[in-house]
N, C-alpha and C positions, 0 to 999 in steps of 0.2 A: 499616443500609445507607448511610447518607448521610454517617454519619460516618468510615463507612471511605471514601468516594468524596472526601470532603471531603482527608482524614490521603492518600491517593493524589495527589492532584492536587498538594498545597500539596510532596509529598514530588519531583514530578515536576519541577515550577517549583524549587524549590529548588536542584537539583543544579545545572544550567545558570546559575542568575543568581549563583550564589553564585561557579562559574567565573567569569562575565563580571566579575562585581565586583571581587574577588581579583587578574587579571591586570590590567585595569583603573588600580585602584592601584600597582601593580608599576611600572608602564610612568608612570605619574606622578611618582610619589614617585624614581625608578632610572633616567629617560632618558636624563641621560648617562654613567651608567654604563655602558646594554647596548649590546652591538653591533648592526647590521645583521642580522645574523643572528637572534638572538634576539627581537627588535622583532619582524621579521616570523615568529618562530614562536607568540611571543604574540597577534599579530593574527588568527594563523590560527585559533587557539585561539577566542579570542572572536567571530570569524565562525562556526564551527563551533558553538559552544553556544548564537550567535541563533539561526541557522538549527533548532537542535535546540528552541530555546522557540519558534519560530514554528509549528513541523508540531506542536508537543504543543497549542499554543492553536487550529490550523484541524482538529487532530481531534478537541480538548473540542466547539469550536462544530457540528463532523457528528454527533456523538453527541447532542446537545440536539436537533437537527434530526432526527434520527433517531428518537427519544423524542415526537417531535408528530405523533401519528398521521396529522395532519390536514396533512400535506406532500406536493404534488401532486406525480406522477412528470411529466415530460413525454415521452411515447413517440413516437419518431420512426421513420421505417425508413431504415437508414444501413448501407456495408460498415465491416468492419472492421479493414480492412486499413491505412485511411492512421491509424486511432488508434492501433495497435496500432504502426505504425513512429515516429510522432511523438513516440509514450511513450519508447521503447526510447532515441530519439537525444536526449531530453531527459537521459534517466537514464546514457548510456553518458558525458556530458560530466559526471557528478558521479563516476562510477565507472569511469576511463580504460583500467583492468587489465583489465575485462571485454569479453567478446566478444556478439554477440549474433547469433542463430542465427533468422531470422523465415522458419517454413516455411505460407505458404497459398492452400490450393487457388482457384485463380483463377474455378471455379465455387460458392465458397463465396457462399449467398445470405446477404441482409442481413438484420439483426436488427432485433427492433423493441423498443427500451430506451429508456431516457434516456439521452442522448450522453455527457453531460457527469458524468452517475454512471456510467456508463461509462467514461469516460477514468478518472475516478478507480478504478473496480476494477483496471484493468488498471495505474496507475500505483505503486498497492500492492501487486499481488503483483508486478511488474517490480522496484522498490525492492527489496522483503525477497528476491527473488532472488541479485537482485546482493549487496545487504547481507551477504546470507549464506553467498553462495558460497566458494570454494574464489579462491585469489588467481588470475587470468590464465586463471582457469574460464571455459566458455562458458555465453550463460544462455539457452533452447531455448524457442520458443513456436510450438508448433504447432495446426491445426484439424483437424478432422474435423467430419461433418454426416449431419443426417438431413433429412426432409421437416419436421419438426416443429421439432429445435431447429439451434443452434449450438455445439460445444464447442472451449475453446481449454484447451489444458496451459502452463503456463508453469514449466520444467524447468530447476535447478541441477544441480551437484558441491558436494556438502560435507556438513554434519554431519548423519548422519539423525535424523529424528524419531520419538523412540520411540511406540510404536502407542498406547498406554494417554495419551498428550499430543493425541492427534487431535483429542478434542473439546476441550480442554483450551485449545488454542493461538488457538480462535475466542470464547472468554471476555474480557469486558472487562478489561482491567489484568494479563492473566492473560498470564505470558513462562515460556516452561519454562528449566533449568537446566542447562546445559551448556556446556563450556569455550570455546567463543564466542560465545553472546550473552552471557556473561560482561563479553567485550570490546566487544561491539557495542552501543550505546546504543538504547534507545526504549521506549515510551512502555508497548507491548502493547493499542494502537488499531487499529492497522489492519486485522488480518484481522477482531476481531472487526464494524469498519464495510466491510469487504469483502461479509464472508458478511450483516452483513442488509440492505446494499444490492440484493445479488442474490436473496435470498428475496424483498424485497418488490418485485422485477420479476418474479417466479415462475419465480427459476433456481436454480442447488444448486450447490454447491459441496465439493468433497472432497480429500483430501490422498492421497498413499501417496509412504513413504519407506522407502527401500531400497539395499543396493549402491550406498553414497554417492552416493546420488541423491534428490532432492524432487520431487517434482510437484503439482503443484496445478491442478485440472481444476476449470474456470466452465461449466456448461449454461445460457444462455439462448435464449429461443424465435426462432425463425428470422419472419421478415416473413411477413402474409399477409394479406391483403384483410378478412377475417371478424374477425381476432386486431384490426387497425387500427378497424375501427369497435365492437368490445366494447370495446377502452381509450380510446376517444373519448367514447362515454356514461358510463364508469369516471370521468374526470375531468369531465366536466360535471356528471354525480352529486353530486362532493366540493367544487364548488366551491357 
């Protein structure tokens, strides 16, 4: 197991630095050769392939984190309305084409999660929405609620996922095969630090893909007096 973790990761870094490197040299060796033009399509290149080894090195170091049992949540009770928009207007300035569709009920009560593993679920399946959408697609997040929990959908256009990949696509390193993530680069970190971010706050997480459509529906437990002091002896326990 470590040695294929090992032969993955080094296969991961690889692709990206071997870009960076490559144009790199180009633009050294060829400056006044290339035009304006070209200069900055090679720069864009090699911002694109940092940025692509930075999110593969801050999802190896969630996955080590993740792997230490002994990592305190910090549960707080918060709405979820201004993370869920913060996400959205961070990720629509990476992905200009997309539209973003934020439907929620203004009597939706608040969660009691960690904020901040929070923000991060929702900024990965926001991401691989948009990622994967459909071009000038909209990307749809809605809630719904009980007394008990909270649930949010976070809804594309584009390629579906076949059913026999459901569990498949919450697997470490694990990217199914189809003619766009073909094109689309990453890593196959994130859902799998998605879904056990939310299991170990005691939420679920599930897919259905359909009539060129994705959904991806998060259950976490809605705020409550009782819920607030069992997870406060919870972390005083572990510490």
């Amino acid at each position: 197991m470590n040695e294929d973790f090992i032969s993955t990761v080094s296969h991961e870094l690889r692709t990206p630095l071997t870009s960076i490197k490559g144009f790199s040299e180009t633009m050294l060796s060829s400056w006044d050769k290339l035009d304006d033009e070209n200069k900055k399509k090679f720069l864009k290149i090699i911002i694109e392939q940092s940025n692509r080894l930075i999110n593969l090195v801050e999802n190896m170091l969630s996955v080590t984190k993740l792997q230490n049992t002994n990592e305190d949540l910090i549960y707080k009770e918060f709405s979820i309305k201004p993370v869920i928009e913060m996400t959205c207007s961070v990720i629509k300035n990476q992905y200009p084409d997309k539209n973003f569709e934020i439907t929620i009920d203004e009597k939706t009560p608040h969660i009691l999660a960690d904020k901040d593993k929070f923000q991060q679920i929702m900024t990965n399946l926001t991401e691989n929405a948009a990622k994967y959408g459909d071009e000038n697609s909209t990307i749809k997040i809605q809630t719904s609620y009980t007394e008990e929990n909270v649930s949010i959908k976070v809804i594309n256009q584009g390629i579906e996922i076949n059913k026999d990949d459901y569990e498949k696509i919450f697997t470490k390193f694990s990217r199914i095969d189809n003619p766009l993530t073909r094109k689309v680069q990453g890593s196959g970190l994130g859902l799998y630090i998605t879904k056990t971010l939310i299991e170990k706050m005691g939420g679920k997480i599930s897919v259905n893909s359909q009539n060129h459509q994705t959904e991806f529906e998060i259950t976490l437990q809605s705020a409550n007096i009782e819920r607030q002091a069992k997870n406060a002896v919870g972390n005083s326990d572990n510490r």
